[in-house]
N, C-alpha and C positions, 0 to 999 in steps of 0.2 A: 264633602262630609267631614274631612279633618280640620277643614275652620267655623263649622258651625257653631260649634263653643266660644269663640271667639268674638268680642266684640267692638274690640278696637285693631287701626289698620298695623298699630305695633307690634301685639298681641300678634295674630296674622304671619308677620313676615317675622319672630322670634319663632314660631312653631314651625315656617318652612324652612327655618333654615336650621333649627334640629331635625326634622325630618330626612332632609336632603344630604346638608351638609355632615350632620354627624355634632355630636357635641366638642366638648375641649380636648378632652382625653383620645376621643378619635379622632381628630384633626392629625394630632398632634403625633400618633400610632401612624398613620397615611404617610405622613410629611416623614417621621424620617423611614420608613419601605423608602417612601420614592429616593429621598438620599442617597440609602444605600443602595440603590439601582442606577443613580446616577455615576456614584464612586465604582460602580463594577462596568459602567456602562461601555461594550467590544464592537469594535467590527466585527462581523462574522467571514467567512472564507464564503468565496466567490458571491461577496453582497455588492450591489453597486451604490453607488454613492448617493444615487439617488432615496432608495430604500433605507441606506443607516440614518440621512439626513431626518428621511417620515417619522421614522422610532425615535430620533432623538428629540425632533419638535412635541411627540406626546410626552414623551416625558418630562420636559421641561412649560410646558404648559398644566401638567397637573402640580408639578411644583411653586409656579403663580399662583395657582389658583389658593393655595393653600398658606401661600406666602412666605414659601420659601427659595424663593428666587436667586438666582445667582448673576454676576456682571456679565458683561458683551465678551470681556474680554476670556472671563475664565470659559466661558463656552467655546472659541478659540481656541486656546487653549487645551480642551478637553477632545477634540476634533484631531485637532495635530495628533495628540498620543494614541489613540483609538484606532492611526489608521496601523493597517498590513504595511509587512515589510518591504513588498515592494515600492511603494508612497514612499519610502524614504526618501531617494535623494530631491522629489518634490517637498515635501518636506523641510528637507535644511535649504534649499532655493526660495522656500517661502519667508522661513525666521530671517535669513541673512538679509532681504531685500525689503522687506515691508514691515513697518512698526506692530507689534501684536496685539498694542492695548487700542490702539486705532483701529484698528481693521473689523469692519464687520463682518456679520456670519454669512451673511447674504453672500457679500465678495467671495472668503475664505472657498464656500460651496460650489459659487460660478467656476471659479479657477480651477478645481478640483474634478469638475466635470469636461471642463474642457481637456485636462491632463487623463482625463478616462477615455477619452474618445478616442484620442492617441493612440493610450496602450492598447485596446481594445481591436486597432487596428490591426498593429503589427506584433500582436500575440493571438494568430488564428485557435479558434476550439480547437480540441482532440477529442472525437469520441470512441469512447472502448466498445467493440462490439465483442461477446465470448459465443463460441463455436462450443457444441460438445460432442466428446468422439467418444466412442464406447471400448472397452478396454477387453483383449481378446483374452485373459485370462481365464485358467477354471475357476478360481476362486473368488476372483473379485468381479462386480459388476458393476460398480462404480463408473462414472463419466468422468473423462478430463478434458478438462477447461483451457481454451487456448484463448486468450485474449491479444488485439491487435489493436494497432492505433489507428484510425482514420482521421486524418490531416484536414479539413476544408481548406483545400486554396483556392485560387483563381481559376485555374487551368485543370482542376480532378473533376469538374461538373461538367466538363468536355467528353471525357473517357468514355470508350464504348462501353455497355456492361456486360459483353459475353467473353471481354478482356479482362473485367474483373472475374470475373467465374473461371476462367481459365488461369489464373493465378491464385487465386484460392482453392481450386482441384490441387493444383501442384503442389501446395502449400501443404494439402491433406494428405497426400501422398507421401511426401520426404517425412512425415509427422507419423503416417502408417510404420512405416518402413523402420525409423527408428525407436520405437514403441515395439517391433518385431525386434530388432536387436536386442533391446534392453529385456525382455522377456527370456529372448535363449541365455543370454548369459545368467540370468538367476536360477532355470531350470524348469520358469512357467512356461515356455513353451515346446511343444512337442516337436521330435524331428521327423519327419521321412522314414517312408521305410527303409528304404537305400542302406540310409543312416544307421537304423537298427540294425538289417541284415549284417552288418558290418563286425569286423569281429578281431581277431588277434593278428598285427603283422609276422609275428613270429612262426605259430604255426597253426594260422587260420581256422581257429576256433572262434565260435561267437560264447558272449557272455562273460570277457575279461580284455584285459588292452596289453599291451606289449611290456609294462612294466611290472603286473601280476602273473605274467607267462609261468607256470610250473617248470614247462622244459629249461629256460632259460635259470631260472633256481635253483635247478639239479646241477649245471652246468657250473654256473657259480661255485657250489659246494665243491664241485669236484675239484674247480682250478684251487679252490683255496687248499683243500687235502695236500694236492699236487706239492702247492709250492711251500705247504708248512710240512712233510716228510723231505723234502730236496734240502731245505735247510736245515732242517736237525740232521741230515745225512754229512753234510758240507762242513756243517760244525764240528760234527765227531773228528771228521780228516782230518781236520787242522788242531786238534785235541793232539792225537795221535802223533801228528808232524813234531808239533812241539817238543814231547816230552821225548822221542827220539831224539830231537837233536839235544836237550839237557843233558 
């Protein structure tokens, strides 16, 4: 229906390709987006090489299209910088041994993968698993979150698993226990009665501790009395001594 007005095969393929392609102004609006998509263009964190390679073919095929293409080499080039820091030292092993403006992308990628398979090997996953344990205060009822590493190695898919459970009990355990300490010492948790019962070393009264003792306050006052009349008494003498012997 959009070439029926049309009556020549020019006519025709000028209209599909405003249609399609867009005019000059939006060519040209497209082409540089995709540029600047190309100039930000990142590895992302735990991407494989295979997947940036994907992203980076569409992008640089909408920028053909559009005819703003770039050389073999700056796509090289652009590849080397884009990767993660761990690729470095492949990386400077690549620049220092192989020419850059020769090298295709196709190579560049093969290399790249066979240097992931590598790492891949011998940097096993870590997955985080979080436990939550509920917290014995009166005030708070919030969870806390224990998080653990689980390794995959060769020899952890052997393990029995009533041997894991019995180390993660234990785990829960020393994790109780110290969660009870850290509570008494702030004052959220309650003691025993025992502990209540309990009362003044001095002279076994409940409701004060051996350093607010009364008896032992009066006692004080008294020694002080004691020894602030002994030495005004002591003073005088030697007053006295004195001005005899002048």
């Amino acid at each position: 229906m959009k070439m029926s007005d049309k009556s020549t095969a020019k006519a025709m393929f000028a209209s599909l390709c405003e249609n399609y392609e867009g005019s000059k102004k939006v060519r040209e609006a497209k082409a540089l987006m995709l540029v600047h998509q190309y100039e930000l263009f990142k590895m992302k964190d735990d991407e494989s090489i295979e997947h940036m390679y994907s992203r980076f073919q569409t992008l640089v095929s909408g920028l053909q299209i559009l005819k703003k293409s770039y050389v073999a080499s700056d796509h090289v080039s652009k590849i080397l910088r884009i990767l993660l820091a761990r690729w470095r030292p492949k990386v400077t092993a690549i620049e220092e041994a192989k020419d850059l403006k020769t090298l295709s992308v196709e190579d560049l990628v093969s290399s790249l993968k066979v240097h992931e398979i590598g790492l891949n090997k011998h940097e096993p996953a870590k997955k985080v698993k979080s436990i939550a344990l509920s917290s014995k205060g009166k005030s708070s009822k919030a969870f806390k979150v224990v998080e653990y590493e689980d390794e995959s190695a060769d020899g952890d898919s052997d393990e029995d698993p009533t041997e894991k459970m019995a180390m993660l009990s234990n785990k829960l355990e020393y994790l109780a226990r110290k969660n009870k300490k850290f509570l008494s010492k702030k004052g959220g948790y309650k003691s025993s009665k025992k502990e209540d019962q309990k009362g003044c070393f001095n002279c076994k009264k409940p409701g004060h501790f051996i350093t607010e003792c009364p008896d032992l306050q009066k006692e004080k006052s008294k020694d002080k009395s004691k020894k602030s009349s002994f030495n005004s008494r002591k003073f005088r003498k030697q007053i006295k001594k004195s001005l005899m012997a002048t």
